[in-house]
C-alpha positions as CSV (number, residue, x, y, z in Angstrom):
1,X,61.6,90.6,-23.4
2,X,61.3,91.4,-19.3
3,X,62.8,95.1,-19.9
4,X,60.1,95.5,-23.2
5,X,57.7,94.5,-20.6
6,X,58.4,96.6,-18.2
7,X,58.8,99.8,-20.7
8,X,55.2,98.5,-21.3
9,X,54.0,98.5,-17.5
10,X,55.8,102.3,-17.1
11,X,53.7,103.5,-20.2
12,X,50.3,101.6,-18.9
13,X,50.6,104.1,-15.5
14,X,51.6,106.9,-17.5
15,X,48.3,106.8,-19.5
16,X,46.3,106.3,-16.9
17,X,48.0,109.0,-14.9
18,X,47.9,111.0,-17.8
19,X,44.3,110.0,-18.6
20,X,42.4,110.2,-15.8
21,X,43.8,114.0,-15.3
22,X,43.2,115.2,-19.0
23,X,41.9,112.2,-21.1
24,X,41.7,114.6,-24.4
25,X,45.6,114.5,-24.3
26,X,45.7,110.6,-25.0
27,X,42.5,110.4,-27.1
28,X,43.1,113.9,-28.9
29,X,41.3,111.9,-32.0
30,X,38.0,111.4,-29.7
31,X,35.5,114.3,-29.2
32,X,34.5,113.4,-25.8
33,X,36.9,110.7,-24.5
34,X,35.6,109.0,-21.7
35,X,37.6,108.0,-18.5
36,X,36.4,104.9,-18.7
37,X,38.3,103.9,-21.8
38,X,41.3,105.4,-20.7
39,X,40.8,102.7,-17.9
40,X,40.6,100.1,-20.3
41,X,43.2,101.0,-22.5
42,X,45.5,100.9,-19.4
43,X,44.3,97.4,-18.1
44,X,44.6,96.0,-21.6
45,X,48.6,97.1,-21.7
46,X,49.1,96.0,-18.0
47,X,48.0,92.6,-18.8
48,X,50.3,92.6,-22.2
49,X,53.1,93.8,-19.8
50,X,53.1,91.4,-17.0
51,X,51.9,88.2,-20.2
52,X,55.4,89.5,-21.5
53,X,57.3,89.4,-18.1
54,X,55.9,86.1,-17.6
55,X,57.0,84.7,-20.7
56,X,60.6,86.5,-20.3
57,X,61.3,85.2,-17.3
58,X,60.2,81.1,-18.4
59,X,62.2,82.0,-21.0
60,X,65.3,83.1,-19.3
61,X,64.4,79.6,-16.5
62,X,64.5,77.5,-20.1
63,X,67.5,78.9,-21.4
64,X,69.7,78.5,-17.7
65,X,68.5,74.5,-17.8
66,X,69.6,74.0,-21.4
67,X,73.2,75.5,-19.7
68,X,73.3,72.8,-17.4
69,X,74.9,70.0,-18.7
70,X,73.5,66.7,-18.0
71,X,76.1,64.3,-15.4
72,X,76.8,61.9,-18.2
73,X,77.4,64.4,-21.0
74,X,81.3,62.9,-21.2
75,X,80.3,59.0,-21.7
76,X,77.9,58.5,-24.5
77,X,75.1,56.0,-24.1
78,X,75.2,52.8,-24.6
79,X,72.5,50.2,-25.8
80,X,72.5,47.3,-22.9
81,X,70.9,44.3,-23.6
82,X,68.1,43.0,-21.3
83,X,67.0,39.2,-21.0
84,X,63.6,38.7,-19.8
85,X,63.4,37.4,-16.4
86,X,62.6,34.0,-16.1
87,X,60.6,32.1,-13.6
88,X,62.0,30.8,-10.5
89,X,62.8,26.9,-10.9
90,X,60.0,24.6,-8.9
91,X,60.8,22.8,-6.5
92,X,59.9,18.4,-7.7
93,X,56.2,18.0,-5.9
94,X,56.5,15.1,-3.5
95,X,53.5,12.6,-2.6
96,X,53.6,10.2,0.5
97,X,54.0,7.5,-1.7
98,X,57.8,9.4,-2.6
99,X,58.5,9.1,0.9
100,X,58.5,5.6,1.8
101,X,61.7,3.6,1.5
């Protein structure tokens, strides 16, 4: 997708180039073509190409982490059980009556 994009950013400058010299040669099917939407043809496939490079290169990110294997990809994983925690045993309360012999 990143070299489609930037076939797509080469042809954007061409028909601007192009355009704002002689825009009856892009918009032969137009009277009187305007500059102005030569312009805005050109700004509409320069955003498509860099969307498109964008997207290529997340792509090409995603598909080098899938590559990567994970550090336990050799042991499988095992199901470990877990008792709840209990609470810590109390300690007998003592009066001053306990302490006299």
């Amino acid at each position: 997708m990143i070299a489609q994009a930037i076939s797509l950013f080469i042809l954007s400058v061409a028909i601007l180039a192009v355009g704002l010299f002689k825009p009856k040669w892009i918009l032969f099917w137009v009277e009187h073509p305007s500059r102005l939407m030569i312009t805005a043809i050109s700004m509409v496939l320069f955003m498509s190409a860099a969307v498109m490079f964008g997207e290529g290169t997340r792509q090409r990110q995603l598909a080098k982490q899938k590559q990567v294997a994970p550090l336990s990809a050799d042991k499988p994983d095992i199901p470990v059980v877990v008792k709840p925690a209990q609470p810590p045993a109390q300690a007998p309360a003592t009066s001053a009556n306990d302490l006299r012999p």
